[in-house]
C-alpha positions, 0 to 999 in steps of 0.5 A: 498478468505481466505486472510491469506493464499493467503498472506502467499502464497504471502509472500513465493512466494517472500520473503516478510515479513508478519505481522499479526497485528490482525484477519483482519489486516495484513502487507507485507514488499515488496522488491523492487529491484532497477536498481543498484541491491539493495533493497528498501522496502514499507510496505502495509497493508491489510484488509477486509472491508465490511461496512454494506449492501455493497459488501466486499472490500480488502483495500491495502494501502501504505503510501509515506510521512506525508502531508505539504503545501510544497509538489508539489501536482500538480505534485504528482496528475500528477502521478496517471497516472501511476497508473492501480489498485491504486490511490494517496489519502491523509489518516489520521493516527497516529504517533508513538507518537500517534498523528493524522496526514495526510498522502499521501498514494496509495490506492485500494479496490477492490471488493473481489468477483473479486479478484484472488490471482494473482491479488491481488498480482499484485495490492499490488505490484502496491500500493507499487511500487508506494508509494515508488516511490513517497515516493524517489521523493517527500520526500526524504526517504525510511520510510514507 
C-alpha cells in the first residue's frame, strides 16, 4: 500500500485536510457533520510501524483530552463497546510547550497486508468519530 497516495485519495474524496509531518508521519483533519448541520473536526495521525522481525502495521490514532484523576474512566472504558476497528487507550505525548504528558486517545493498527483503501478509510473514520465523540462528553471541547 502506497500510503501517501490512499490518504491523499482519502483526503480529496472528502474535503479533509492532509498534512504531511515527514516521509511516514501524516495528519487528516476529518470533518464530522453534527445533527444540526454543523461541523466538528478531529485531527488523526498515520504512520507506518514495523518493529523488527514483526509484520507492518498502519498506526491510526486520535487524542480526546489530557488524562486527570477526575475523569469517569469506568464510563469512558464502557464506551469501547462502540468501537469495531479501534479502541480507548491512554498515550504519552508532549505538549505544546514541550512537556510529557498522558493522553486518552482511539487508537488502531492494523496489519498492512490486510488492509484496503477502503477500509483504511473506514477505521480512520472510526478513531476520529470516536475520539471526538469522547473528547464532547468527557472534556468538554473540541481541541484535538
Amino acid at each position: 500500500m502506497n500510503l501517501k497516495e490512499t490518504l491523499t485519495g482519502i483526503a480529496q474524496r472528502y474535503g479533509y485536510k492532509l498534512t504531511e509531518f515527514s516521509p511516514e508521519l501524516f495528519g487528516l483533519d476529518v470533518s464530522l457533520k453534527q445533527q444540526d448541520g454543523s461541523f466538528r473536526y478531529q485531527y488523526a495521525y498515520i504512520r507506518p510501524e514495523q518493529p523488527e522481525g514483526a509484520r507492518k502495521k498502519i498506526y491510526i490514532s486520535s487524542t480526546c483530552g489530557v488524562y486527570n484523576n477526575s475523569i469517569n474512566f469506568y464510563n469512558i472504558l464502557k464506551e469501547n463497546a462502540y468501537c469495531n476497528f479501534t479502541t480507548i487507550t491512554i498515550g504519552s505525548r508532549k505538549n505544546k510547550e514541550g512537556v510529557p504528558e498522558e493522553v486518552i486517545m482511539v487508537q488502531a493498527a492494523p496489519l498492512e497486508e490486510f488492509l484496503t483503501n477502503e477500509l483504511l478509510d473506514y477505521i480512520i473514520f472510526e478513531a476520529a468519530f470516536n475520539a471526538d465523540y469522547l473528547e464532547k462528553t468527557y472534556f468538554g471541547g473540541d481541541a484535538n
